[in-house]
BAVEXVO-932078 format. One record per residue (C-alpha): residue in three letters; residue number from 1; x, y, z. Coordinates in nm, 2 decimals. Layout:
BEGIN
+-----+-----+--------+--------+--------+
:   r :   k :      u :      v :      w :
+-----+-----+--------+--------+--------+
: ALA : NUM :      X :      Y :      Z :
...
+-----+-----+--------+--------+--------+
This chain:
BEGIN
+-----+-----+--------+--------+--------+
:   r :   k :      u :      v :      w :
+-----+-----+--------+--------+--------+
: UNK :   1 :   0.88 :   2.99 :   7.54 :
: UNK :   2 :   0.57 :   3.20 :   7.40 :
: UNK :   3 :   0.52 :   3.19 :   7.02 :
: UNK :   4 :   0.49 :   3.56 :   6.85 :
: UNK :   5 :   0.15 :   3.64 :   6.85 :
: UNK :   6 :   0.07 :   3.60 :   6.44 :
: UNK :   7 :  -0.16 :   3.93 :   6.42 :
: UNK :   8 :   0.19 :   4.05 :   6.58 :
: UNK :   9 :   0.41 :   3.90 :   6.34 :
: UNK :  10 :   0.19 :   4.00 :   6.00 :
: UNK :  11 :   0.17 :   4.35 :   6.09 :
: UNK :  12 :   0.60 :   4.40 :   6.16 :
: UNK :  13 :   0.58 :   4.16 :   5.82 :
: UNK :  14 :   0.38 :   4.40 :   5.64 :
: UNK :  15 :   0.58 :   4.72 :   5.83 :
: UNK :  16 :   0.95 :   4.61 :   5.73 :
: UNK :  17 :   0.82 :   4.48 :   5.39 :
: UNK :  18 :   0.68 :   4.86 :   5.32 :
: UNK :  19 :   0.99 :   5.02 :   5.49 :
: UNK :  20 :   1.27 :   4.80 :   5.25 :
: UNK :  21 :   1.03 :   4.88 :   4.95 :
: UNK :  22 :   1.04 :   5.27 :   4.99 :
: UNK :  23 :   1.41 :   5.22 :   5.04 :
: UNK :  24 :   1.42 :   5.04 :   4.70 :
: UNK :  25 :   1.22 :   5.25 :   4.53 :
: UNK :  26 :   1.50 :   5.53 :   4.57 :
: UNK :  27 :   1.71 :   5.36 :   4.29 :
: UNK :  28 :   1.43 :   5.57 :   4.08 :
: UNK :  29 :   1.59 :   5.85 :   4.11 :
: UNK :  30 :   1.89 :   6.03 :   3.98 :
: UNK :  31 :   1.94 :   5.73 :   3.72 :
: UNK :  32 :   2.23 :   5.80 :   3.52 :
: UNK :  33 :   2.35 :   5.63 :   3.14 :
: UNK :  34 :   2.47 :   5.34 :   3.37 :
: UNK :  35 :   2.21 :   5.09 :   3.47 :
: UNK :  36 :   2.11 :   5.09 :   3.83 :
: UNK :  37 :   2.21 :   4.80 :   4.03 :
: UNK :  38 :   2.10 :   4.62 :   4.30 :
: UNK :  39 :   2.32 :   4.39 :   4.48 :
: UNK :  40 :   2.33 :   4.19 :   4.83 :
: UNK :  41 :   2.54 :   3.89 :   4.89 :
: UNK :  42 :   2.50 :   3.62 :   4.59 :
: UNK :  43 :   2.19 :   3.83 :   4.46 :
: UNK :  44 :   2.24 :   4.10 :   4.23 :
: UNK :  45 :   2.11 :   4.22 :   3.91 :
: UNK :  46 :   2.02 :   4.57 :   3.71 :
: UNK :  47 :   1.73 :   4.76 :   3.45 :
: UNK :  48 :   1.84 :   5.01 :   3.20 :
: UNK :  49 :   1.60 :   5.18 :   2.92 :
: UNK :  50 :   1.64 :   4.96 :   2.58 :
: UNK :  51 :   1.79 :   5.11 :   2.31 :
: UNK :  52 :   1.54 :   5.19 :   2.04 :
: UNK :  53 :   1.40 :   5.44 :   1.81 :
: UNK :  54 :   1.31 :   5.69 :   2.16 :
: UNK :  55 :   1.75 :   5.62 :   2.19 :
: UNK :  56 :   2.01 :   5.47 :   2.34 :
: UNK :  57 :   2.12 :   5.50 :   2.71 :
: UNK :  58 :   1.82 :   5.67 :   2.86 :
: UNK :  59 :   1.81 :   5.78 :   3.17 :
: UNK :  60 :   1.42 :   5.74 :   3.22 :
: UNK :  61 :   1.11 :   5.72 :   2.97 :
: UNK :  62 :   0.93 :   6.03 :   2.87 :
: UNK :  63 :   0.69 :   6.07 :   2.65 :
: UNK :  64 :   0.46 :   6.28 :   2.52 :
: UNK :  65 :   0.08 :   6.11 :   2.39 :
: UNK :  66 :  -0.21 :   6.24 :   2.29 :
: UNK :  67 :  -0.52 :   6.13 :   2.51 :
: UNK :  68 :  -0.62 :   5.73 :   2.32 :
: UNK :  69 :  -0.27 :   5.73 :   2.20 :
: UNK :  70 :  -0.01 :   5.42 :   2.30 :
: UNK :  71 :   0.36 :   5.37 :   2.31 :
: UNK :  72 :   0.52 :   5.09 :   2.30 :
: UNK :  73 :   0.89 :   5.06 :   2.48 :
: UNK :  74 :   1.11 :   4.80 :   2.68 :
: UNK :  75 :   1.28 :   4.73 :   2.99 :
: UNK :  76 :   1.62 :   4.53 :   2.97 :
: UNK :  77 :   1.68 :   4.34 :   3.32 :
: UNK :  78 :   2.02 :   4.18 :   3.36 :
: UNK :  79 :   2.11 :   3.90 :   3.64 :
: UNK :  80 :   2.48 :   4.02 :   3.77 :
: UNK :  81 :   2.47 :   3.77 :   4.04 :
: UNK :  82 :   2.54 :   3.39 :   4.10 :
: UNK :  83 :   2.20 :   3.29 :   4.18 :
: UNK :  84 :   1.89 :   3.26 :   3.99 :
: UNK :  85 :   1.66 :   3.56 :   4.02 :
: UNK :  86 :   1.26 :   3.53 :   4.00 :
: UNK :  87 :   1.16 :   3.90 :   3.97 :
: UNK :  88 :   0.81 :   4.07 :   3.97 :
: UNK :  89 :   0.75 :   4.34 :   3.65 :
: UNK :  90 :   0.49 :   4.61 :   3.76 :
: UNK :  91 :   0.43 :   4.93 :   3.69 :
: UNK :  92 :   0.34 :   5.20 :   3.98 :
: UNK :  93 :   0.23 :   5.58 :   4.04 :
: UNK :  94 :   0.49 :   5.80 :   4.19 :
: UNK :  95 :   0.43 :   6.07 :   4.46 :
: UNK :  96 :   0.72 :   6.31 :   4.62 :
: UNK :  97 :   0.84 :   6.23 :   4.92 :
: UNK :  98 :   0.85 :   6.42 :   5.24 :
: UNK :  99 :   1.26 :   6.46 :   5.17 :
: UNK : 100 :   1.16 :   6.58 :   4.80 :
: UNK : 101 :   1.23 :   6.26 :   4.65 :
: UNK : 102 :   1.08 :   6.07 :   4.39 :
: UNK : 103 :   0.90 :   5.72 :   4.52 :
: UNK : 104 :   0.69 :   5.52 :   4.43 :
: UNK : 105 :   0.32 :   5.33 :   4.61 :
: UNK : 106 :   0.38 :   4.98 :   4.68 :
: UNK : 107 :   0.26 :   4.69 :   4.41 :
: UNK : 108 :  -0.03 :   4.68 :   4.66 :
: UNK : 109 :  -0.14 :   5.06 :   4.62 :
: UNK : 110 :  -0.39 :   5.25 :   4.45 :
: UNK : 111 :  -0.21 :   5.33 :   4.16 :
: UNK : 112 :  -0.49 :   5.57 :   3.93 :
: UNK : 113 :  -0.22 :   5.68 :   3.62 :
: UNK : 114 :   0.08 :   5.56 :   3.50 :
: UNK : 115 :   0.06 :   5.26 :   3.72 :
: UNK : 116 :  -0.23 :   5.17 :   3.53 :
: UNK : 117 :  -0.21 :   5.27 :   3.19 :
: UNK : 118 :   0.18 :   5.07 :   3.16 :
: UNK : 119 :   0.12 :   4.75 :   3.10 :
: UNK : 120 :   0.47 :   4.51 :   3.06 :
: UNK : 121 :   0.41 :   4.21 :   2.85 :
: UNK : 122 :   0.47 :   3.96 :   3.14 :
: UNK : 123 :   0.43 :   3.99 :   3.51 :
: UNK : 124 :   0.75 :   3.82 :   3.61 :
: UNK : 125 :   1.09 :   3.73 :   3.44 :
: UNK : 126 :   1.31 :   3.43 :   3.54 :
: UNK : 127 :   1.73 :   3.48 :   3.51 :
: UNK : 128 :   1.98 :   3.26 :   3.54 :
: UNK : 129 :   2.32 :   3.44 :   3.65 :
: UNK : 130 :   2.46 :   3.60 :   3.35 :
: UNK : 131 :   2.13 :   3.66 :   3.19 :
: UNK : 132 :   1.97 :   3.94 :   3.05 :
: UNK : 133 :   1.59 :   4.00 :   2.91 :
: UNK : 134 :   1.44 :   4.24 :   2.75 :
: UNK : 135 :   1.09 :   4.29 :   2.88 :
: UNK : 136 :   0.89 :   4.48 :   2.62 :
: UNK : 137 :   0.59 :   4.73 :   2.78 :
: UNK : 138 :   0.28 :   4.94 :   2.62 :
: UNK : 139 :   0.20 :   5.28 :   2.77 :
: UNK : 140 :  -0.24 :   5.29 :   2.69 :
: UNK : 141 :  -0.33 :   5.63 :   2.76 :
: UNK : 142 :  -0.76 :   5.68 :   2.80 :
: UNK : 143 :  -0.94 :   5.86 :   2.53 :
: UNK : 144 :  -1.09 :   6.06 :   2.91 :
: UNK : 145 :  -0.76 :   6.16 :   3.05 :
: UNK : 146 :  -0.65 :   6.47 :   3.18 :
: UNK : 147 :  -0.39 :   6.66 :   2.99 :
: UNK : 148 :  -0.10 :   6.74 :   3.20 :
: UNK : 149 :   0.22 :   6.59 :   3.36 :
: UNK : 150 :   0.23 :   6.19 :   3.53 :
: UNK : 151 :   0.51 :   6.07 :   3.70 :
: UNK : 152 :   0.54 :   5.70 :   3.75 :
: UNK : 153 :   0.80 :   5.44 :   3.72 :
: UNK : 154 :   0.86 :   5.08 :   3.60 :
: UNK : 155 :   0.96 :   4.83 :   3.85 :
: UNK : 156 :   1.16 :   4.49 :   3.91 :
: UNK : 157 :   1.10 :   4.35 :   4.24 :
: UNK : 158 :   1.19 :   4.06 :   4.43 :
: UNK : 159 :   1.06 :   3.97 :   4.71 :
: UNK : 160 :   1.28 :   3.72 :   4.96 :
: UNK : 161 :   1.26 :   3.57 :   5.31 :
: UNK : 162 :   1.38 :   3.78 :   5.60 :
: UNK : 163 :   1.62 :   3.69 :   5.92 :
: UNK : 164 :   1.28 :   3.65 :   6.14 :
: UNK : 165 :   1.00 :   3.38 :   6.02 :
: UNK : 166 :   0.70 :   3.51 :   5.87 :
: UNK : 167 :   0.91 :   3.87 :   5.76 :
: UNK : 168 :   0.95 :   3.90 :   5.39 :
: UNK : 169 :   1.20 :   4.16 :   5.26 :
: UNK : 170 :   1.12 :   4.32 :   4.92 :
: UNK : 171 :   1.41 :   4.50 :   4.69 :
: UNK : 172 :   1.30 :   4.73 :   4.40 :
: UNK : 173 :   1.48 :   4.87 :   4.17 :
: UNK : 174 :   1.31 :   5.05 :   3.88 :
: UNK : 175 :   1.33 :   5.34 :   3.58 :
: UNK : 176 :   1.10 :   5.68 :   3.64 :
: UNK : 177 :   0.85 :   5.72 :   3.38 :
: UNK : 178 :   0.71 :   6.05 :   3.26 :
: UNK : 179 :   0.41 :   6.09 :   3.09 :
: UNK : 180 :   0.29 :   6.44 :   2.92 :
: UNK : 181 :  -0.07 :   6.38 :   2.83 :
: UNK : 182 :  -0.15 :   6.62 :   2.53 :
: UNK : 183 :  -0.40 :   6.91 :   2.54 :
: UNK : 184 :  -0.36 :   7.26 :   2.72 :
: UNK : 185 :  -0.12 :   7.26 :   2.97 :
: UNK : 186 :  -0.18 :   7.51 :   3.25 :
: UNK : 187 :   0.11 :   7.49 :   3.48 :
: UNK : 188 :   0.05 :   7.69 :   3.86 :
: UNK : 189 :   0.19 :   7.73 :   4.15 :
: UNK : 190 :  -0.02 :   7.88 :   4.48 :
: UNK : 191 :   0.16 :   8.02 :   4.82 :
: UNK : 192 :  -0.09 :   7.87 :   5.12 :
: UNK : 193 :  -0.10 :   7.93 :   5.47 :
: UNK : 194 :   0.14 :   8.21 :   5.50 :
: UNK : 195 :   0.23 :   8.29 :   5.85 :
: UNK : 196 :   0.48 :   8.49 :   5.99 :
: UNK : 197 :   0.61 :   8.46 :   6.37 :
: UNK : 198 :   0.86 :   8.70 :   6.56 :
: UNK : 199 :   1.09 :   8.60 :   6.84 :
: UNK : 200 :   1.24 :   8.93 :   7.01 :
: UNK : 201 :   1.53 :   9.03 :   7.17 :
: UNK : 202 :   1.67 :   9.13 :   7.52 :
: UNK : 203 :   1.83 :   9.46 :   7.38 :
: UNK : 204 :   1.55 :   9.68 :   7.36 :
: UNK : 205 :   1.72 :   9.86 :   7.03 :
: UNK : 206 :   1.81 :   9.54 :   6.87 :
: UNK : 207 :   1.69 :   9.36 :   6.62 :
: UNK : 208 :   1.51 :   8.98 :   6.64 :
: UNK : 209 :   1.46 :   8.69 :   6.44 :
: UNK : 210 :   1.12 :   8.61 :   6.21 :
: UNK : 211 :   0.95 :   8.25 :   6.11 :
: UNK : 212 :   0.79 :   8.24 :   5.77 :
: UNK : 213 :   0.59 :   7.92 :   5.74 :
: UNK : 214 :   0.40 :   7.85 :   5.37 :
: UNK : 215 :   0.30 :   7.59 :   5.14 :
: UNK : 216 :   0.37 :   7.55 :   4.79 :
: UNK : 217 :   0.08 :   7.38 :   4.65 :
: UNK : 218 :   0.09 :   7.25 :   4.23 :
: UNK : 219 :  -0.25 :   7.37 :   4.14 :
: UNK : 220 :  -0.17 :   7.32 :   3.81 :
: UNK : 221 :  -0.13 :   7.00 :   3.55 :
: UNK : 222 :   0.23 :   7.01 :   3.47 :
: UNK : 223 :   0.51 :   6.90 :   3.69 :
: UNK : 224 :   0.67 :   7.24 :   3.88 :
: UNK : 225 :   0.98 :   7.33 :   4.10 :
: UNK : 226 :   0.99 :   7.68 :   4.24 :
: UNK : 227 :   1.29 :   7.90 :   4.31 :
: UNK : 228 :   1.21 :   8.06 :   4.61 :
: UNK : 229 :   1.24 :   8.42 :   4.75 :
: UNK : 230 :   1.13 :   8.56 :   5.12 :
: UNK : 231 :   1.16 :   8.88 :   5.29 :
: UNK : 232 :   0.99 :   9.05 :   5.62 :
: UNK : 233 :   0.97 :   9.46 :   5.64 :
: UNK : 234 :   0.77 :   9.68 :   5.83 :
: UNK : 235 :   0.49 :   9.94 :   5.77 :
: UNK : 236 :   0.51 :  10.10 :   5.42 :
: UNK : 237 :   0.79 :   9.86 :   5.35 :
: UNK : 238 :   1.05 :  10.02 :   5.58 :
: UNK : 239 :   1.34 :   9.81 :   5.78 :
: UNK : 240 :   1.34 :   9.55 :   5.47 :
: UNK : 241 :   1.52 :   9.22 :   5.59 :
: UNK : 242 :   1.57 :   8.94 :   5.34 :
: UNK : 243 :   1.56 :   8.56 :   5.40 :
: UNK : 244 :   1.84 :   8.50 :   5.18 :
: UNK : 245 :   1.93 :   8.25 :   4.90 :
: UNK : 246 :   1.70 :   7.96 :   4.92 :
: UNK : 247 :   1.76 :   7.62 :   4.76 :
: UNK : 248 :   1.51 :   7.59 :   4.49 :
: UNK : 249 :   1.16 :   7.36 :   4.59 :
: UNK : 250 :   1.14 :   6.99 :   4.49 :
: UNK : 251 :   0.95 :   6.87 :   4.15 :
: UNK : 252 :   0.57 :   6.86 :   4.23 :
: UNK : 253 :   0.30 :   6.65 :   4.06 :
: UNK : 254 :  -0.01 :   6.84 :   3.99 :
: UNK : 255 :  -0.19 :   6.87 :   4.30 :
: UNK : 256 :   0.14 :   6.77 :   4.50 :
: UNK : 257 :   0.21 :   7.01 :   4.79 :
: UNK : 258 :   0.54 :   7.15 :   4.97 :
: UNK : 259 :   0.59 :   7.28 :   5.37 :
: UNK : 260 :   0.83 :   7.57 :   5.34 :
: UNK : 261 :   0.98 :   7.72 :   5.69 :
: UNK : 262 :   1.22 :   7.96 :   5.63 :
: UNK : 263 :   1.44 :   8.18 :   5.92 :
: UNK : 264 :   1.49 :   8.52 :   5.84 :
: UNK : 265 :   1.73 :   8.73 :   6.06 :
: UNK : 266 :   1.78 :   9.11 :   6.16 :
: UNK : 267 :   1.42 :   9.16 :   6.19 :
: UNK : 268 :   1.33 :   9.52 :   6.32 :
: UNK : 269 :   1.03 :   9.50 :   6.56 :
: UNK : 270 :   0.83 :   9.75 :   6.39 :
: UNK : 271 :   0.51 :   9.65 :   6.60 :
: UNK : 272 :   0.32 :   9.53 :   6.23 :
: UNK : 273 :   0.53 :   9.34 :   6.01 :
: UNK : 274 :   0.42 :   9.18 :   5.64 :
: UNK : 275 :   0.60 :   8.87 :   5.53 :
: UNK : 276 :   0.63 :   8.82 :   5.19 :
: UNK : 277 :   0.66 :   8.52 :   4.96 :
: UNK : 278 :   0.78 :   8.51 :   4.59 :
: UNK : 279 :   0.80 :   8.21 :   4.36 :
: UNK : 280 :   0.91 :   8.15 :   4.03 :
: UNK : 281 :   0.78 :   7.88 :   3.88 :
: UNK : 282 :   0.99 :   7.61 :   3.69 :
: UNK : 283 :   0.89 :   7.40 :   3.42 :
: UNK : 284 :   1.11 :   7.13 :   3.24 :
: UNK : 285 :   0.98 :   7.06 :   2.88 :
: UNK : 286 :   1.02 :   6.76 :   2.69 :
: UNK : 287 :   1.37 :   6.83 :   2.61 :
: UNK : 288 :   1.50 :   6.93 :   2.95 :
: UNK : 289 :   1.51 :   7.28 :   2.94 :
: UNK : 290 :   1.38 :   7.45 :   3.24 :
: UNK : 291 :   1.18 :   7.78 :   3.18 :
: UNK : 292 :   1.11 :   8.02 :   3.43 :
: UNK : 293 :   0.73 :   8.10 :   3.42 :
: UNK : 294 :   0.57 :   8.45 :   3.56 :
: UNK : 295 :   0.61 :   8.50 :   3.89 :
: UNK : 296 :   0.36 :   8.39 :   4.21 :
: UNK : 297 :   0.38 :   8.64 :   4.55 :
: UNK : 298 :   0.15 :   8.65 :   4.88 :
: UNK : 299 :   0.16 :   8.85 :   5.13 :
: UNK : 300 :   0.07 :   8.82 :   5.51 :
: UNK : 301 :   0.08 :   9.01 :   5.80 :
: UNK : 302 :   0.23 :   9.00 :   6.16 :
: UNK : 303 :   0.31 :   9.12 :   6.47 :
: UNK : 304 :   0.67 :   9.21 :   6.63 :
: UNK : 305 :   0.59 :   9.43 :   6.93 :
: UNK : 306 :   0.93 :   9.57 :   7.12 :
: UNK : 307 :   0.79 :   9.43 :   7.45 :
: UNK : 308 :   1.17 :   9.52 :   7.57 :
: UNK : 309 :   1.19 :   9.83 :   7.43 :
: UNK : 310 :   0.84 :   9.90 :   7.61 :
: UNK : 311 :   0.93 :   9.77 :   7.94 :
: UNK : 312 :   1.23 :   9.99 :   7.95 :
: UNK : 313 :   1.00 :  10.30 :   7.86 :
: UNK : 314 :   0.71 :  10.24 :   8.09 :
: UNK : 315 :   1.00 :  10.18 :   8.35 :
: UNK : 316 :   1.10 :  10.53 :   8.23 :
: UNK : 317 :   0.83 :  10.69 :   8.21 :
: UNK : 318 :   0.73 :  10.58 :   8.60 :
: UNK : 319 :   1.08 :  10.68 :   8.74 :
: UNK : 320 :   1.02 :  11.02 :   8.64 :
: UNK : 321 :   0.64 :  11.03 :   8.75 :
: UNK : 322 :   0.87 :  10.91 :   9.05 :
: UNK : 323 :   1.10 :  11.21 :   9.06 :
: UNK : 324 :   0.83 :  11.44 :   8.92 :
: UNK : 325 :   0.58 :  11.30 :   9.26 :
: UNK : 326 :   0.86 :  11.33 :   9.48 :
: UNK : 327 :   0.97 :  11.65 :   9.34 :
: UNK : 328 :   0.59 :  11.78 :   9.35 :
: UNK : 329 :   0.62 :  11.66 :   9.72 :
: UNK : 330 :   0.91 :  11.81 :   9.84 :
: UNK : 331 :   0.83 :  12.15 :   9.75 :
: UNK : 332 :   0.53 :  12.12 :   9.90 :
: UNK : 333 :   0.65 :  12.06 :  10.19 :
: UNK : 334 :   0.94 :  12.32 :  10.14 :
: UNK : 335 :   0.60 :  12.55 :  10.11 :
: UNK : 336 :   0.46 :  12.40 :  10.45 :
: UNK : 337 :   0.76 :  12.50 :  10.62 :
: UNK : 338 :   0.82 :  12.86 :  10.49 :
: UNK : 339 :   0.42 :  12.94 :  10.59 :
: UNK : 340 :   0.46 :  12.79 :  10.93 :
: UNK : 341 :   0.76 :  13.02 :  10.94 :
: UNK : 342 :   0.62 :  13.33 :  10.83 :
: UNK : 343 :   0.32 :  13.26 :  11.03 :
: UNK : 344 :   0.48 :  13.22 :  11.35 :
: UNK : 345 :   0.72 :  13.53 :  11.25 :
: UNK : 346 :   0.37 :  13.70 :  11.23 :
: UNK : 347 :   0.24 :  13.61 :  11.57 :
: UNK : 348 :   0.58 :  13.67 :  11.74 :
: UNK : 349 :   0.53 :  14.01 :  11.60 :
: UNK : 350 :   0.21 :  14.08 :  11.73 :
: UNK : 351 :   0.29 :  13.98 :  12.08 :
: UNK : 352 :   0.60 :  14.17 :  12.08 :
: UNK : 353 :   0.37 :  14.47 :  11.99 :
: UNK : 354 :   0.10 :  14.41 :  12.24 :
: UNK : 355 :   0.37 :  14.38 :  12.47 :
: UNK : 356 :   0.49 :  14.74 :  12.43 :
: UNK : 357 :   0.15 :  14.90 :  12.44 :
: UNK : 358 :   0.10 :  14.77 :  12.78 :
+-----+-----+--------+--------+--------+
């Protein structure tokens, strides 16, 4: 029996390791007043917000601070199971996901903001079952840093031996953290890449389907959705067909982008067609509210060329060049026949005459 190659072995280590952490790192979002819980088998335990003077049941941190400022805050982390737990405490960035959820990068990643300006006092925390810590944190913001939105999260990991030797399975389960660096905050949203595609129809009067492909692009420094509006038309705006409601876009970091492809039906193939794209920015203050902000659009242009509509008309136009040729044809030889007549009507004549003289 051959031994698993250990290069082999490392890299589905390292592969199922990253897999189970993304999967943990969903518990980030959607926390509600209830702490979130993790549980398999005899392991089990849970992190909720401590109640202080930012409040009680929190369902994430936010906080607003001034470039050089600091907060300080806690993390309560309760064993609910019947073993003793050895858990990690580390702060990471977050990033949105391509299913518009919030994650966060490994305890291995490059972390540039919130995973390196939270600090918790201690990097690991030892419970026995029943037990519950609180596990204080400082947010230290630079004197340098940019004003504008960061998204991160705090995190409790542990990290256990898999099934397979050499696999190591790691659980997280953390609370978002939201950071509003003070200073001007210039929230933007760009349409990119706008593209519209036509698929036709075998009815040469009806109408087709269009493709409009974008991407939303946070050009801004404060976190942005985007309710979303699409419509196709042709020249001078005429034959108007509208996408539809569309569900709004996800939160984006500054910087973050979003790949919109959106169907829109009833299409008139109007030869040139122009797709356009209208966002409305949304931006969530420190409160919760969500503001609409002035309005983005792009245009783009397309093409949706009848080719059955054509087909049928050249066919058409060459069955009557057909009957017109034919047509031409026929009376031409009609013609033909009524000369030769005449003609030979002629010459009988004059025979018939020369006859009679002699």
């Amino acid at each position: 029996m051959h031994s698993p190659d250990p290069r082999r072995r490392s890299a589905t280590a390292r592969l199922l390791t990253v897999a189970l952490t993304l999967l943990g790192a969903l518990a980030l979002v959607g926390l509600g007043a209830d702490p979130a819980l993790a549980a398999e088998g005899d392991v089990a335990w849970t992190v909720r917000t401590a109640s202080n003077s930012y409040g009680a049941d929190r369902s994430s941190y936010s906080y607003a601070v001034n470039p050089g400022g600091t907060v300080e805050d806690a993390l309560v982390v309760a064993n609910r199971g019947t073993a003793p737990l050895d858990l990690a405490v580390y702060a990471a960035d977050g990033f949105t996901t391509g299913a518009g959820q919030l994650d966060l990068l490994p305890k291995d990643g490059k972390s540039v903001a919130v995973g390196v300006w939270v600090h918790a006092d201690r990097g690991n925390v030892v419970l026995k079952p029943g037990e519950s810590v609180q596990v204080p944190f400082k947010v230290t913001v630079p004197a340098n840093a940019t004003p504008g939105d960061y998204v991160g999260g705090i995190v409790s990991s542990l990290t256990q031996s898999g099934d397979a030797a050499g696999i190591n399975v790691d659980r997280r389960l953390g609370i978002r953290v939201k950071l509003r660096v003070g200073g001007e905050l210039k929230p933007s949203l760009a349409v990119e890449e706008l593209r519209v595609d036509y698929a036709g129809t075998a009815n040469p009067l009806g109408k087709g389907d269009a493709t409009v492909t974008y991407r939303i692009h946070n050009t801004g420094n404060a976190m942005l959705s985007a309710q979303q509006a699409v419509s196709v038309a042709g020249p001078f705006g005429w034959l108007r067909a509208e996408a539809g409601q569309l569900a709004p876009s996800p939160q984006l970091l500054p910087g973050e982008s979003w790949e919109v492809s959106v169907p829109v039906h009833g299409v008139a193939p109007t030869v040139g067609l122009t797709a356009t794209v209208t966002l409305t920015p949304l931006l969530v203050d420190a409160s919760g509210t969500t503001s609409p902000l002035a309005q983005v659009e792009a245009t783009a242009g397309g093409w949706a060329v009848p080719w059955t509509l054509l087909l049928l008309i050249v066919v058409l136009v060459a069955v009557a060049v057909g009957v017109r040729v034919l047509s031409h044809r026929g009376r031409a030889q009609r013609k033909q026949r009524e000369d030769a007549r005449v003609q030979e009507a002629v010459e009988q004549a004059l025979r018939d005459k020369e006859t009679d003289e002699s």
